[in-house]
N, C-alpha and C positions, 0 to 999 in steps of 0.2 A: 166563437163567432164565425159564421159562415164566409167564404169568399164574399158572398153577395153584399154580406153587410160590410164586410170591412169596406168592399169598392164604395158606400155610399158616407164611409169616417169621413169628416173635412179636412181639408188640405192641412200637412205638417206643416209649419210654420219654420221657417230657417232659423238655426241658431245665429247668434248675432255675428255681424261679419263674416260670415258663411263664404267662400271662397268661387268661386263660379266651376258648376260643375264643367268634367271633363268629358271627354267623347264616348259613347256605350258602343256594347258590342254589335256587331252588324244582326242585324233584327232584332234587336232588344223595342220595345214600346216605343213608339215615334219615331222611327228611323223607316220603317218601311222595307229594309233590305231583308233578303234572305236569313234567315236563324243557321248559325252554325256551332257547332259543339268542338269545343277547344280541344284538342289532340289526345288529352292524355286528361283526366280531371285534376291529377294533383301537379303534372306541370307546370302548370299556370303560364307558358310562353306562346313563341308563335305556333300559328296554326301550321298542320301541313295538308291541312286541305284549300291552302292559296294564299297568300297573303301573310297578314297578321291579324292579331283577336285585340282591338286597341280596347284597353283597360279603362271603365267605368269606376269613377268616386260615387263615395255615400255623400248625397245633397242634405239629406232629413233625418233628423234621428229622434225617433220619441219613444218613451217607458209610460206604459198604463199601469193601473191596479186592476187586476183583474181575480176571477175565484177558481181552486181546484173544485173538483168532484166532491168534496167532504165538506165546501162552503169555505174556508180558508183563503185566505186572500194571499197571490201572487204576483209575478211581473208576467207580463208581456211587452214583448218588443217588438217597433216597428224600424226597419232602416229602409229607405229610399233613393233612387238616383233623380238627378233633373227631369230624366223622359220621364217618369212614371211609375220605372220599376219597382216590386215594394218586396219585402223580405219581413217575413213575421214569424215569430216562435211567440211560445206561451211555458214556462215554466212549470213541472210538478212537484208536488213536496211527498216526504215520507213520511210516516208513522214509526215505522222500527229503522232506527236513523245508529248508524256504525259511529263510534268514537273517534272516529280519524276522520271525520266526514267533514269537510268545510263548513262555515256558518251557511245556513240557509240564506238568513237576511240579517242587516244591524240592527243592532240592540234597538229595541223600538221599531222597529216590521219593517213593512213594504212601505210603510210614506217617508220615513227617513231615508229609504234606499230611493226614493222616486225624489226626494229632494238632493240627495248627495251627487244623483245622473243628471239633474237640469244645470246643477250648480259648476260642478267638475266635473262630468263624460262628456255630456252632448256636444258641446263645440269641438272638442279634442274629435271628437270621430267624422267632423265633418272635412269632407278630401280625404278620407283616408280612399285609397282604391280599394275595390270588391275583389284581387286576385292575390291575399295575401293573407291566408287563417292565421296562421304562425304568429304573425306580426300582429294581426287585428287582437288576437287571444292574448300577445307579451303585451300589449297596449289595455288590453282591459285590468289586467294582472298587476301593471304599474300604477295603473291609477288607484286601484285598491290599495296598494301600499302593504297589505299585508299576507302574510302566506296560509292561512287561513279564511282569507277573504271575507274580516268581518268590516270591513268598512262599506262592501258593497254589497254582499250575500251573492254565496254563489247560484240561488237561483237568478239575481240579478246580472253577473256575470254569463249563465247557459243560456236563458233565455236574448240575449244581444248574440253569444257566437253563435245560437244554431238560424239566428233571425240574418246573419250577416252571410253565411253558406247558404239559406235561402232565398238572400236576394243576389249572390251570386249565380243560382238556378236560373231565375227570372232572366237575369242579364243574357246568361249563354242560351237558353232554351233549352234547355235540359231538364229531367227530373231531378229533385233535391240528392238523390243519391249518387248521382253522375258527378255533380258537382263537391264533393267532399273530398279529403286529399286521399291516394291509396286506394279509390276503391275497384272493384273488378272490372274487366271490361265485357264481361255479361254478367248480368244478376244468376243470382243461387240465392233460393227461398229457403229460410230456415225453419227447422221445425217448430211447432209452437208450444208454449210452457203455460200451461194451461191454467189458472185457481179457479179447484170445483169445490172445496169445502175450506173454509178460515176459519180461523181458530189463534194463539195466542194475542199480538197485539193487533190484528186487522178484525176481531170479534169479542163481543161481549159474551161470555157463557160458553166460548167453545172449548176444545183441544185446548192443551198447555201447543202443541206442535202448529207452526202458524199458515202453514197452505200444504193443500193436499193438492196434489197437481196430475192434470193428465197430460203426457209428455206425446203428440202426434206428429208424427210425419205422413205424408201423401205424394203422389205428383202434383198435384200444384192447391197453391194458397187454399181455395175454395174447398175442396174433398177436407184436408186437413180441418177449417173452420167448422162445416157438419159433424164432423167426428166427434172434434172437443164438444163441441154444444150436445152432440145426443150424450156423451159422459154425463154433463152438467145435469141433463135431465135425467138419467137413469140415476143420478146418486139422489137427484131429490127425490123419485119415486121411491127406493127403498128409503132413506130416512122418515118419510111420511107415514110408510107403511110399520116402519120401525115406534114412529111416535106420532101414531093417531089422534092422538087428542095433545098433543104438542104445537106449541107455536115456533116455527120456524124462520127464521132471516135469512138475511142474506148480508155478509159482510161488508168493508171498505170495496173490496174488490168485485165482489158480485157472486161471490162461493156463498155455500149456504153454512149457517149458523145452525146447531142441535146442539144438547148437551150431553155429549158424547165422548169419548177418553181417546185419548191418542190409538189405541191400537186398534177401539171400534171403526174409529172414521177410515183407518187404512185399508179393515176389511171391506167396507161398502167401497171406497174407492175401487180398488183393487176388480170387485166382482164386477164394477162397471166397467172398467177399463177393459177389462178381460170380453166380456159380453160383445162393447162396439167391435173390438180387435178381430173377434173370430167374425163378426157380420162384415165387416168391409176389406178381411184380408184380402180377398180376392180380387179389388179394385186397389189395391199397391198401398192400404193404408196402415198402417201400424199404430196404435196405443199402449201406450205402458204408462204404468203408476210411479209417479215422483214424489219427494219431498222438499219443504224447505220448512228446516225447523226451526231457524232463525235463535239457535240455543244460547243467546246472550241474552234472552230474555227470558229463560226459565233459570240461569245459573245464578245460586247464590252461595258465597262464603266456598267456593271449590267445588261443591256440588251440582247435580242437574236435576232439579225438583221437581218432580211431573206427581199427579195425583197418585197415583197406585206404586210410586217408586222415587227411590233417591241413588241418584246413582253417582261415583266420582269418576274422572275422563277417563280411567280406564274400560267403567262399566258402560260409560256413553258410548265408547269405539264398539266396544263387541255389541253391545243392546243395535247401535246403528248397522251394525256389518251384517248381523241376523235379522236384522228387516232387511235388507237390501236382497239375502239369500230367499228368505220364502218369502217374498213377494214380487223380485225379479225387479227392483227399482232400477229404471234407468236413469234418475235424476235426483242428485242430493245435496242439495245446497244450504251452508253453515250449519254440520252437524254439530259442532265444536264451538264454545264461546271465542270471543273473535279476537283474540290474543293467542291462541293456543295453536302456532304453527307446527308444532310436532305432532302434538293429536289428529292433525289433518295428514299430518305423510302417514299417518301409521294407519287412519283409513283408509287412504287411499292404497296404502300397500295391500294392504288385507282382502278392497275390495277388485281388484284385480283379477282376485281369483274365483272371485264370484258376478261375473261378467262386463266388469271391466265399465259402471255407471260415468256421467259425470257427476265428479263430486268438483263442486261451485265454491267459491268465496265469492261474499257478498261484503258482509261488515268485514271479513277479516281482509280484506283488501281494499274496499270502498275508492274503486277506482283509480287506485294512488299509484302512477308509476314504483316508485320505490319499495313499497312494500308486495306489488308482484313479483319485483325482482328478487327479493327475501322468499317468496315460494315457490319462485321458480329452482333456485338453488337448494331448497330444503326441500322438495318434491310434496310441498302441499296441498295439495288437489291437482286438477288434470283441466280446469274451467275458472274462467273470471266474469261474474257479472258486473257488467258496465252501464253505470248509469252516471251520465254526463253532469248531472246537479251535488253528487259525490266532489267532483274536483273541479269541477265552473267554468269548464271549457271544454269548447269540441278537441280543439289540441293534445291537452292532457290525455283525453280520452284514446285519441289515436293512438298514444304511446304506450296506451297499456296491449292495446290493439297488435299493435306491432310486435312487443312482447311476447305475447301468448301463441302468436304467429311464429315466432325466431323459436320458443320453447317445446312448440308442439302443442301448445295447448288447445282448445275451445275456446270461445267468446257467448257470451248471452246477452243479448241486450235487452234492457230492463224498462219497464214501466215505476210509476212510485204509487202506495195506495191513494195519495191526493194527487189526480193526476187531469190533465188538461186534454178538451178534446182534439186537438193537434194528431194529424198522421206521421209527425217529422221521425217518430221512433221506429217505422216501418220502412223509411228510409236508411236510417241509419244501420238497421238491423242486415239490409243487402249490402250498403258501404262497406262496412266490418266484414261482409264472411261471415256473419256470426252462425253459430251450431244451430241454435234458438233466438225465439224471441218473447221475451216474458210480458204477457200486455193482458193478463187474466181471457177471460170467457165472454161474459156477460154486461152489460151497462153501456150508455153508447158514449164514453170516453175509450172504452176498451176497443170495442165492435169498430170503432173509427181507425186503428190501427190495422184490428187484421180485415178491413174492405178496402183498406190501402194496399195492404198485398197483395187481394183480390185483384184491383184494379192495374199494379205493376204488372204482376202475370201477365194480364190480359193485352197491352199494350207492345208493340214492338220497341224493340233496343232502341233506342237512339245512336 
C-alpha cells in the first residue's frame, strides 16, 4: 500500500476507554512547531539541543490482513498518536523456515491472530508511550504468553514493533533508522546480497543449492544496484544461450529458474560476476559470487543429497571449502544443516585461508540471541543473518546485533521469499551496521528496498 493510500484508510477507531492521549513531540503532525531529532536515537531522554523531547502515547492501534509476494496472507500494523502520527509495518513470511524459528502465526493463520490482537493487545497498547522498544517489545512478549510466540505469531508480534519504531520516526521527524535503538550517528550503506539464480526451496526444477548470489559493493547504493542488475541479466543471457529452446523462470525471489546442477549455475554465475567486476572496477565497484545453500534442505538421514553426489559433513566442509577456493566466494551462508555448530567452525577455520568469506548462519541461528551466543563461543561462522520475524521483535533482534558487534562478527539483514513491499528493511540494514543487505535483485517488493537506499544516500543526515 502506497503512502497515498494508506493517508486515504478511515480513521482508526479508539479501542474502548482509550485513555486521552498525551503531548507529541515538538513538530510532530498538528503541533506546528519545529521537528527536532532526540539527541542520541536510542536514548530516548532529554534533548540537548534545548529543552526536552516530551513523549507521545499510541492513541490507535489496528492489525489488517494483508498478502506477501507469493499471495500468502499476512499482518500488517497500524499504531497512531492523537495528532496524526501513523507508524506501519507489513510483515514477510519464509519458505525455508529454521527449526528454532518462532511460530509464524496461531494455529489457524492470520484471522485467529487478527482476532486474538482486537480481543487481548489492542487496548493494552493503547497510552503506552512511543520512547520505550524494550518495554513495548517485553509487552507484546507477555501478552503472547509464550516463548515461541504461538499465541500471536511472530509475524504478528514484527510487524506491531517495527510499526511502533516507525511511528516513533513520524513522532521525532527523523528517518525510521535514526529512530531504532543503537544505531550510528552517520549511515554506512551495506553491501548488497544479491539472488540471481534459485534453486532448492525458492524453485521448482532448479539447483538442489538454493540462491546463487552476487555479493556488490560500490560508493553509494545506486552504482551498487546497476551492478547487481546487469549480473541478473548477464546470467540470464547465458542460461538462454545455454537452453535455447528451454523455458525459463524466475523464482520466489526473482533469480531465474533452469534445469541446471549446482556446479553449472556457479559457473555462469561466477563468469557474470566476473565480466560486471572487471567493467565497472574502475568506478570503485566490486562483485563477487556468493552462496546460500540453505543445506537443511538437501540433508537427509546424515547425509547431503545433491544429484550427482552424496556426501557426509565431512565431505560437505571440503566440497564447500573447494568452491569457496576456485571460485573466490565472498559469501556463504548455511553451508551445514542447521544443528551442526562444529561443521561451521571447521569451515570457517579452513576458509580462512582461502580468503577469509563471510560464512552466514541463517537457520543455524535464526535470530536467536542465545544460540549466537553458542557460535560465538565455538567460532561458528564469522556473520549472522537477521531477520526480525525469526524471533518477533525489533529488540530481540538488536541483541543479536549487539552480539555480533561485541564478537567481531558481521550482520546481514535479511528479506524472506514471501516478502512485503515495505522499505523498513533498508532502514534497518543502516540501523545494524550491517555488512550486507539481503533483499534479492528483481520484483518490486525487492527493488522497493534497495531505492530505499537509493533514496537514504541521496538525502542529508538528519
Amino acid at each position: 500500500m502506497s503512502p497515498e493510500e494508506r493517508s486515504q484508510l478511515p480513521p482508526i477507531p479508539p479501542a474502548p476507554h482509550a485513555p486521552p492521549a498525551g503531548p507529541t513531540a515538538p513538530g510532530s503532525a498538528g503541533t506546528g512547531g519545529s521537528r527536532r531529532a532526540p539527541p542520541s536515537p536510542f536514548s530516548h531522554g532529554p534533548s540537548t539541543h534545548g529543552g526536552s523531547l516530551p513523549s507521545a502515547i499510541i492513541a490507535h492501534a489496528r492489525l489488517l490482513r494483508v498478502f506477501d509476494s507469493r499471495g500468502n496472507a499476512t499482518a500488517e500494523a497500524y499504531l497512531s498518536t492523537a495528532s496524526g502520527a501513523l507508524g506501519h509495518a507489513a510483515a514477510p513470511s519464509g519458505a525455508s523456515t529454521g527449526a528454532t524459528e518462532v511460530h509464524a502465526f496461531p494455529e489457524g493463520g492470520v484471522p485467529v491472530a487478527l482476532e486474538r490482537f482486537q480481543r487481548k493487545v489492542a487496548e493494552r497498547l493503547i497510552g503506552f508511550p512511543i520512547d520505550d522498544q524494550d518495554g513495548f517489545d517485553r509487552l507484546l512478549k507477555e501478552l503472547d504468553g509464550t516463548s515461541e510466540l504461538s499465541n500471536l505469531g511472530g509475524n504478528t508480534t514484527t510487524a506491531l514493533s517495527i510499526a511502533y519504531a516507525d511511528l516513533r520516526s513520524k513522532v521525532w521527524g527523523v528517518p525510521l533508522w535514526r529512530a531504532i535503538p543503537g544505531c550510528p550517528s552517520e549511515p554506512r550503506f551495506p553491501a548488497l546480497v544479491g539472488n540471481v539464480i534459485n534453486g532448492g526451496a525458492h524453485a521448482v526444477g532448479g539447483p538442489e543449492i538454493q540462491e546463487y548470489i552476487a555479493f556488490t559493493e560500490a560508493p553509494d547504493p545506486g552504482k551498487a544496484v546497476e551492478a547487481a542488475v546487469a549480473v541478473h541479466r548477464a546470467v540470464g543471457k547465458r542460461l538462454r544461450e545455454k537452453f535455447p529452446k528451454g523455458a525459463l523462470g524466475r523464482g520466489d525471489e526473482g533469480g531465474w529458474v533452469a534445469p541446471i546442477s549446482s556446479v553449472e549455475a556457479l559457473e555462469v554465475l561466477s563468469v557474470a560476476c566476473h565480466e560486471v567486476h572487471d567493467e565497472r572496477h574502475a568506478q570503485g565497484v566490486s562483485v563477487r559470487p556468493g552462496l546460500d545453500l540453505a543445506a537443511s534442505e538437501f540433508y537427509r538421514k546424515g547425509r547431503y543429497v545433491y544429484r550427482d553426489q552424496t556426501l557426509d559433513p565431512d565431505g560437505q566442509v571440503a566440497f564447500v571449502s573447494k568452491l569457496i577456493e576456485r571460485y573466490g566466494l565472498a559469501y556463504v551462508e548455511d553451508p551445514l544443516e542447521e544443528g551442526d555448530f562444529a561443521g561451521f567452525a571447521r569451515l570457517t577455520s579452513r576458509s580462512a585461508r582461502g580468503g577469509n568469506p563471510l560464512i552466514v548462519g541463517d537457520d543455524l541461528y535464526t535470530t536467536h540471541p542465545a544460540r549466537l551466543e553458542r557460535g560465538l563461543r565455538e567460532g561458528a561462522g564469522n556473520a549472522v543473518l537477521l531477520k526480525v520475524n525469526q524471533v518477533g521483535t525489533l529488540t530481540d533482534t538488536l541483541r543479536c546485533v549487539e552480539l555480533a558487534r561485541k564478537g567481531g562478527w558481521s550482520t546481514v539483514a535479511s528479506h524472506r521469499s514471501g516478502e512485503v513491499p515495505d522499505a523498513w528493511l533498508a532502514h534497518l540494514s543502516v540501523a545494524f551496521g550491517s555488512r550486507g543487505i539481503k533483499c534479492g535483485v528483481l520484483g518490486g517488493e525487492r527493488i522497493a528496498k534497495l531505492n530505499e537506499l537509493v533514496r537514504l544516500a541521496a538525502s542529508p543526515t538528519p
